[in-house]
C-alpha positions as CSV (number, residue, x, y, z in Angstrom):
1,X,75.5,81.4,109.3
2,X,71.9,81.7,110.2
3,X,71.1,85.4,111.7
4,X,67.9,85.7,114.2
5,X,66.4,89.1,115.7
6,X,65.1,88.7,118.7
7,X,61.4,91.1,119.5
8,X,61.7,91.7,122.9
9,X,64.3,92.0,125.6
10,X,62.6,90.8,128.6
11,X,62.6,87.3,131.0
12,X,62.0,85.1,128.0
13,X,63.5,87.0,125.2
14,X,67.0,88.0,127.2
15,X,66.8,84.0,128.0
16,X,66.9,83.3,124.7
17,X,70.5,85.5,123.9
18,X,71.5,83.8,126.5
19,X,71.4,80.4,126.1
20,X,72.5,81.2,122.2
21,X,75.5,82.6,123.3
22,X,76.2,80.2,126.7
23,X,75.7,76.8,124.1
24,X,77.3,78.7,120.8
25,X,79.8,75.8,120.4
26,X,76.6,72.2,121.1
27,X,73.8,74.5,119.3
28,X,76.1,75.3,116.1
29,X,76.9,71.8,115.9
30,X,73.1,70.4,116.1
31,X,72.0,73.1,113.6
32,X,74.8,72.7,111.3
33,X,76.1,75.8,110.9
34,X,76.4,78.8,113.7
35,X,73.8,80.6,114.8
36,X,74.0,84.5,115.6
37,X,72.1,86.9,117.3
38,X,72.3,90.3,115.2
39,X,69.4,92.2,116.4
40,X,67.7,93.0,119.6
41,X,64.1,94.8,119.2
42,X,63.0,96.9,121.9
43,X,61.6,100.4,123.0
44,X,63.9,100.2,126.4
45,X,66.9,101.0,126.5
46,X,69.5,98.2,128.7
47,X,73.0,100.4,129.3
48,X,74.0,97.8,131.8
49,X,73.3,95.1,129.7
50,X,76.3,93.0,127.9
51,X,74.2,92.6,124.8
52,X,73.3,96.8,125.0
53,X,75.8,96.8,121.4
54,X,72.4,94.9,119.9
55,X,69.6,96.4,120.6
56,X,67.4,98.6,118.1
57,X,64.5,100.7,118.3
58,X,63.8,100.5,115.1
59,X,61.9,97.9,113.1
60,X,63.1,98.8,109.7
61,X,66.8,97.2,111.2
62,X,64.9,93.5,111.5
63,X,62.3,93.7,108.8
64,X,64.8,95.3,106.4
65,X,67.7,93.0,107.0
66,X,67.7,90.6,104.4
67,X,70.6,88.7,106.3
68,X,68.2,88.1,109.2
69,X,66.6,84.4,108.7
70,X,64.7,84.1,111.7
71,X,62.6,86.2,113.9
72,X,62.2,85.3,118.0
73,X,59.0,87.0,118.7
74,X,58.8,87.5,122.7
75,X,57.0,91.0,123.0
76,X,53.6,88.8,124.3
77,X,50.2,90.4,123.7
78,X,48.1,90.1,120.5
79,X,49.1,93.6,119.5
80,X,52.7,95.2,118.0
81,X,53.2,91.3,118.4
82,X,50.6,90.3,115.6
83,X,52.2,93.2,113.3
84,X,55.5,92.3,113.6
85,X,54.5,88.1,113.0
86,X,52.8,89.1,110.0
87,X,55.4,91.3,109.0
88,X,57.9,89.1,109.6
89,X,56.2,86.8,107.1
90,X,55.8,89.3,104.2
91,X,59.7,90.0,104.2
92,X,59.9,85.6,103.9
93,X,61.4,85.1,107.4
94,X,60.9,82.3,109.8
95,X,59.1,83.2,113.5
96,X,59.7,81.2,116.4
97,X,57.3,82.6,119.3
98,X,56.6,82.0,123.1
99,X,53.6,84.1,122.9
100,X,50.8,81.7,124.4
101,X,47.8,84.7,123.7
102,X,49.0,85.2,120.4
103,X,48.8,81.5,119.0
104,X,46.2,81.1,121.0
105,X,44.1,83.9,119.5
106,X,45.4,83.7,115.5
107,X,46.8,80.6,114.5
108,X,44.8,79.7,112.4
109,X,45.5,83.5,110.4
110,X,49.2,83.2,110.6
111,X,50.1,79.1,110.2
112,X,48.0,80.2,107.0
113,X,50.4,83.2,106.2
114,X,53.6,81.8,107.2
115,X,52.2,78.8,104.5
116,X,51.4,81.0,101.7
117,X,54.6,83.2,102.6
118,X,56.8,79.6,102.4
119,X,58.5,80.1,106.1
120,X,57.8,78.3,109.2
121,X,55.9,79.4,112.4
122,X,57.1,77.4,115.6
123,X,55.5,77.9,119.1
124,X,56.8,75.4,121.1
125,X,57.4,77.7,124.1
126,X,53.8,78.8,124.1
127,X,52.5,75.6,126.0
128,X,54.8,74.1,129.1
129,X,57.8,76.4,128.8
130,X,60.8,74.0,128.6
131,X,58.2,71.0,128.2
132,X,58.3,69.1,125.1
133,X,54.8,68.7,124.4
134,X,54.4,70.5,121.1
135,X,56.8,68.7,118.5
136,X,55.6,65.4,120.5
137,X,52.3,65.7,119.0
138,X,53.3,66.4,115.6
139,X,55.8,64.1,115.3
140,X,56.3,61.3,118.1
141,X,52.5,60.8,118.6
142,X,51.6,61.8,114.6
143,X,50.8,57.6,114.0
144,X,47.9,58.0,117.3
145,X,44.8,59.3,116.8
146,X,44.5,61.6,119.8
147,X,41.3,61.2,121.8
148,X,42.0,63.4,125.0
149,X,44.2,65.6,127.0
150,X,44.6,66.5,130.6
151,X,47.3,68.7,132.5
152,X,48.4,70.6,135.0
153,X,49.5,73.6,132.4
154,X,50.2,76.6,134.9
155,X,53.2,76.6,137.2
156,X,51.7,80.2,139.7
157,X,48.4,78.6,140.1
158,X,49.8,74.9,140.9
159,X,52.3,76.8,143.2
160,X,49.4,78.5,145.3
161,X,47.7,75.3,145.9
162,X,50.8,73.4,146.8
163,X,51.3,76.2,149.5
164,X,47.7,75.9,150.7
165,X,48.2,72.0,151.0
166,X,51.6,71.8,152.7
167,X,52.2,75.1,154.5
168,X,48.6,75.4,155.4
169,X,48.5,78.8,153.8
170,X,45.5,80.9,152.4
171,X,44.5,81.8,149.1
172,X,45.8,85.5,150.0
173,X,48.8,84.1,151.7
174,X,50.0,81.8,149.2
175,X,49.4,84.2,145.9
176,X,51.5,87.0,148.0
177,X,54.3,84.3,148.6
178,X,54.1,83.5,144.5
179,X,54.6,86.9,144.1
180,X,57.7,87.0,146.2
181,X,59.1,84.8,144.6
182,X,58.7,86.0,141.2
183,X,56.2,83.1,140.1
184,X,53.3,85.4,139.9
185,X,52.6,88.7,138.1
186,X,51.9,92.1,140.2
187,X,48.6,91.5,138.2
188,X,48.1,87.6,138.4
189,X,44.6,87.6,137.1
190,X,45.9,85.6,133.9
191,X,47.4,82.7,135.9
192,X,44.5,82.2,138.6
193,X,41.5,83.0,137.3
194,X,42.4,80.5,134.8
195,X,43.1,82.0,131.4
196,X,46.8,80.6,130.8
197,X,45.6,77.5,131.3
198,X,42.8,78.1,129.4
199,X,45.3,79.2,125.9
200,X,47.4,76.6,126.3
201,X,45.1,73.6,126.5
202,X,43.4,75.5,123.3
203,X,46.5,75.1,121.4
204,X,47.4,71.4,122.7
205,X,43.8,71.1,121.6
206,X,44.2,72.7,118.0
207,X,47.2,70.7,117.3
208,X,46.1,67.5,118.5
209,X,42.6,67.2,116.6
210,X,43.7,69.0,113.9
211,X,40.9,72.1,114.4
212,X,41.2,75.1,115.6
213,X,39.6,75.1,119.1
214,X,38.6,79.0,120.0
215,X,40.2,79.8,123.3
216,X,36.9,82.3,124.0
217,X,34.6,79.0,124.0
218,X,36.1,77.1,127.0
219,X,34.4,77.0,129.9
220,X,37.2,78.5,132.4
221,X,37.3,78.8,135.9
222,X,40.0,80.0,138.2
223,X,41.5,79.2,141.9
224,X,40.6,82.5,144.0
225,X,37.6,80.7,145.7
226,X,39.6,77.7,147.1
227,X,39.8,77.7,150.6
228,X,41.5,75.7,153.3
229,X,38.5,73.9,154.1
230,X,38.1,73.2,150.7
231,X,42.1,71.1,150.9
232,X,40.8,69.2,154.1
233,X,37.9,67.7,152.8
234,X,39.8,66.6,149.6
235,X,42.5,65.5,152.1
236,X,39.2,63.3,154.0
237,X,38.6,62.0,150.5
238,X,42.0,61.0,150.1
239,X,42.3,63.4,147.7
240,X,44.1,66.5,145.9
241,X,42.8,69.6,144.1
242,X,44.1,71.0,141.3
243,X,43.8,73.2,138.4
244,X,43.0,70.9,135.5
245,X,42.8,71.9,131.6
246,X,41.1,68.9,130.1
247,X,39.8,68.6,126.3
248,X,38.3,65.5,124.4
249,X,37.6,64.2,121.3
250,X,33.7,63.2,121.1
251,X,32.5,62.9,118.0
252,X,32.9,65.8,115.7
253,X,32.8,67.8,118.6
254,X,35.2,68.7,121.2
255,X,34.8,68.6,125.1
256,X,37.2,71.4,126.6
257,X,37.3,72.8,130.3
258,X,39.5,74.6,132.7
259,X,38.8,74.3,135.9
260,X,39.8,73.6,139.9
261,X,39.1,69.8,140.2
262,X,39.8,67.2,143.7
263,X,41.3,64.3,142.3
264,X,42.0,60.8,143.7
265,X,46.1,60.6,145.2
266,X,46.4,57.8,142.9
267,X,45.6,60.0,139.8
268,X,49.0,60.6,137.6
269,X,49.1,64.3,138.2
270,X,48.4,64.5,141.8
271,X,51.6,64.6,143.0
272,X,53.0,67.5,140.6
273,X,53.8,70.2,142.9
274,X,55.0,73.7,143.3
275,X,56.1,75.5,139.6
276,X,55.9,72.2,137.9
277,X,53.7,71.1,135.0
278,X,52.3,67.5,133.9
279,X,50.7,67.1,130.7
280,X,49.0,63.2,129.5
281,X,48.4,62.4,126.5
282,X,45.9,59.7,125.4
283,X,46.3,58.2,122.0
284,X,44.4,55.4,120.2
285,X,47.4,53.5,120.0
286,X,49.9,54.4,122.8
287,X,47.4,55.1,125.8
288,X,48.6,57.6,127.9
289,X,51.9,59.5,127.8
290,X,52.9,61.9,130.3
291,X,55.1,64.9,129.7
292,X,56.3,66.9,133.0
293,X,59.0,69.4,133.8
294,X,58.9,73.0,134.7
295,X,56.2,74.8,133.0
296,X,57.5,78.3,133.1
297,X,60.8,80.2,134.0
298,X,63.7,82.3,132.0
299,X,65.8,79.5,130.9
300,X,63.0,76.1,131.2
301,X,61.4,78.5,128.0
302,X,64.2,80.0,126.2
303,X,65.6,76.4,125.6
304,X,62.1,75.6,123.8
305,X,62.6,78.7,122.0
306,X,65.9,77.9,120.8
307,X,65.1,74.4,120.2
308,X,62.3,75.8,117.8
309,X,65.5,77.9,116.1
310,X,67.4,75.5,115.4
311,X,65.1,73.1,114.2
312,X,64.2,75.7,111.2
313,X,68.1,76.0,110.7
314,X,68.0,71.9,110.4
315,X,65.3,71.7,107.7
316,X,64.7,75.3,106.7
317,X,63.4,73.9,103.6
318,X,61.2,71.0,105.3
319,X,59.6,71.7,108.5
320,X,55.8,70.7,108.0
321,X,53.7,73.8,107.7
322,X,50.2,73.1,108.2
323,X,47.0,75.2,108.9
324,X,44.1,74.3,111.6
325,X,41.1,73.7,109.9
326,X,38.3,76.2,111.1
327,X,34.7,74.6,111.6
328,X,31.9,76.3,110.2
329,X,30.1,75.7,114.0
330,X,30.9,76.2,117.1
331,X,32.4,72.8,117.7
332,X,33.1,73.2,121.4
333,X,30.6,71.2,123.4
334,X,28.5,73.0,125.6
335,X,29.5,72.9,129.5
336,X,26.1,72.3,130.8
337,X,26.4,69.2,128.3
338,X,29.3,67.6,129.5
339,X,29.0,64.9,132.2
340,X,30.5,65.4,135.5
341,X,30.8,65.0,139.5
342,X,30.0,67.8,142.3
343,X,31.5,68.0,145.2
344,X,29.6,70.3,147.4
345,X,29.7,72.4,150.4
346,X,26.7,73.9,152.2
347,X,26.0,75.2,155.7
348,X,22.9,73.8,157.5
349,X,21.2,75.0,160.6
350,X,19.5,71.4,160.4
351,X,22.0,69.1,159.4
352,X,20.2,65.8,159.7
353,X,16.7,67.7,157.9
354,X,19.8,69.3,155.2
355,X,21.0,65.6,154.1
356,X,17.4,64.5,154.0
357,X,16.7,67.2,151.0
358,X,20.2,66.6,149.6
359,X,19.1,63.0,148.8
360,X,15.8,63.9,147.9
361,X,17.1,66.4,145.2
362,X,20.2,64.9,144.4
363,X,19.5,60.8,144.7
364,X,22.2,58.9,145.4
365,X,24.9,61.3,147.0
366,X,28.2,60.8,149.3
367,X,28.6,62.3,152.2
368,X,31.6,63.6,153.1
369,X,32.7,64.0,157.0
370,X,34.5,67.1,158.3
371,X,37.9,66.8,159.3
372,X,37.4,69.0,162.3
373,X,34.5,70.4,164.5
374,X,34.7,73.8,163.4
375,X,32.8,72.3,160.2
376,X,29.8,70.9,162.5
377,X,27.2,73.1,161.0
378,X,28.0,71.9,157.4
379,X,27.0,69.4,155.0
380,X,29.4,68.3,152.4
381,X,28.5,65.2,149.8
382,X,29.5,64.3,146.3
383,X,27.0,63.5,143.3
384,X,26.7,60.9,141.1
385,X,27.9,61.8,137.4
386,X,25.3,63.7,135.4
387,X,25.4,66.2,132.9
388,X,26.6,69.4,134.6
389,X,23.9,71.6,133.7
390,X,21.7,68.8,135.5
391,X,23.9,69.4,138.9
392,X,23.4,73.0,138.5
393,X,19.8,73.3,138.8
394,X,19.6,70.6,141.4
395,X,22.1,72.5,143.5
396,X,20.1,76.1,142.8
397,X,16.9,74.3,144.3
398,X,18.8,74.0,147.8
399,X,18.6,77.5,148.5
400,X,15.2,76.4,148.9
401,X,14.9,74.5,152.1
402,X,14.9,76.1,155.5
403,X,17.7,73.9,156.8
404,X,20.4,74.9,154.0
405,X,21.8,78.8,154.9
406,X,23.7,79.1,152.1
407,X,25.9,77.3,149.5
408,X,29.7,77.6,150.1
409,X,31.8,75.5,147.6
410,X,31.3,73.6,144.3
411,X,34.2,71.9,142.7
412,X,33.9,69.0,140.5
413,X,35.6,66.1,141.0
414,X,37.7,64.5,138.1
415,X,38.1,60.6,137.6
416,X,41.1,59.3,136.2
């Protein structure tokens, strides 16, 4: 019998009992031998709860517990949670974690400790909840070198812009109906201003190329600016916007970005809508793979968590344990070096004089057409590609001519 404590008895970790003890009879027989919640970690106290006979408030009943095999770590943070992994380690037990900030923040540290310690470390849940996008890359895609990754990697955010596109919502409006329906936080600053995202595509990142990517050096950028007028000139351009975390392999560096992009309709992600993620996956041999389900959730999560379980129970002896390599430099490619497309907004008291000193800062531009006449005194064009530090100084210089007011939007615009 394999006995797991679980840290944590909120959405994810209470999931996780759950689905142990709903599937007892299918998971014991994929893992080979039962597996058994003993121990429930947490400072709260759950009288109502049917698993209230489990839980602990002290530590010393997990770490001390030499029958305990395996450690569920759902606390999230990077603080009791980091103390706990590590101890966990020390006392030669396995941790399976959901904890996105965590990984994100010292993987590196604690795939190197959970090495030296002999026990495994499995974080499938951090990245696309139920998705399987984790073991994928380590073992499906393991014969590919992997040159790039893009995705849709937060359900809240890709649930606000579905609203603003199909209800005709605002930014305000849609976040507050997220919120209603438990898809965003009271505080949502995590989910749409980008940093979620932002973790996760680190990790996919780390994992894919081998080197640990630094979440702190992606360029990231959230939602909160995107208007309606924003969705109808995408809709004019026959296209979507989205929330894109995107990373390539160039060179021995690494291009990584977070960020709201308009993308064509015909672009594989654009029609992943509401809570639902989409994740491709370009390989030297294989092209692209796509990986898409529901990126966050109770259950979607816990099964990734428990799929991580029982995998350690299946080759508790085996499972690959390996350690992303650190880079003596910073080997995250500077934004303003990257190449990219602008799609910009301004408002223009002169729109014919305004295009003429678009094209004569910008070059070769396309201008876009407002869907309605309440946009009359804008202009809105799209660059050619350049490198994006480029753009930004050439869109800084409009504020200099008479006939701009004022610059209202900038969001790039991603190719397939």
């Amino acid at each position: 019998m394999a006995n797991v404590a679980v840290l944590g008895y909120g959405v994810v970790g209470s999931g996780v009992v759950e689905v142990l003890k709903e599937n007892s009879v299918s998971i014991s027989r994929k893992a080979g031998e039962e597996i058994r919640v003993k121990k429930i970690l947490d400072i709260r106290d759950f009288p109502d709860s049917p698993d209230r006979d489990l839980i602990t408030h002290n530590p010393d009943d997990v770490f001390e517990d030499d029958s305990i095999n395996i450690v569920v770590e759902t606390i999230g943070g990077v603080g009791i949670a980091h103390e706990y992994t590590r101890r966990a380690f020390l006392k030669g037990k396995h941790v399976v974690t959901s904890n996105k900030e965590l990984v994100a923040t010292h993987g590196p540290e604690l795939m190197k400790l959970a090495k030296e310690c002999g026990v495994n470390y499995l974080f499938e849940a951090s990245v696309g909840g139920g998705i399987p996008i984790i073991r994928p890359l380590n073992q499906c895609l393991a014969a590919n070198e992997i040159v790039g990754i893009t995705g849709i990697l937060n359900g809240t955010t890709n649930y606000i812009l579905t609203q603003m596109k199909r209800e005709g919502k605002n930014f305000d409006e849609a976040l507050k109906s997220a919120q209603q329906n438990g898809y965003a936080e009271a505080n949502p600053a995590a989910d749409i201003e980008g940093h979620d995202a932002c973790r996760k595509i680190a990790i996919l990142s780390s994992i894919a190329y081998n080197e640990f990517v630094d979440s702190k050096n992606i360029y990231t950028e959230g939602i909160s600016n995107i208007t309606l007028a924003d969705m109808e000139y995408a809709e004019a351009m026959n296209s979507v916007i989205k929330l894109l975390a995107i990373s390539k392999k160039v060179g021995d560096k690494i291009f990584a970005r977070v960020s709201p992009a308009i993308i064509s309709k015909n672009h594989p992600v654009a029609n992943v809508e509401d809570v639902f993620n989409a994740i491709i996956v370009k390989g030297n041999a294989i092209g692209d793979a796509m990986f898409y389900g529901k990126g966050a959730g109770k259950l979607p999560t816990a099964s990734a968590v428990v799929a991580d379980v029982i995998d350690i129970v299946r080759h508790i002896d085996s499972n690959g344990r390996t350690v992303w390599k650190r880079k003596d430099y910073n080997n995250i490619i500077d934004i303003n070096e990257s190449t990219t497309r602008f799609f910009i907004r301004v408002s223009a008291n002169n729109s014919e004089e305004a295009e003429n000193y678009i094209k004569q800062v910008f070059g070769d531009v396309e201008f876009i057409k407002a869907a309605r006449d309440s946009y009359k005194d804008e202009v809105a064009f799209v660059t050619a590609k350049a490198k994006e530090g480029e753009l930004v100084s050439k869109k800084e210089s409009l504020k200099a001519s008479a006939s701009i007011n004022d610059i209202i939007s900038v969001i790039r615009v991603e190719e397939e």
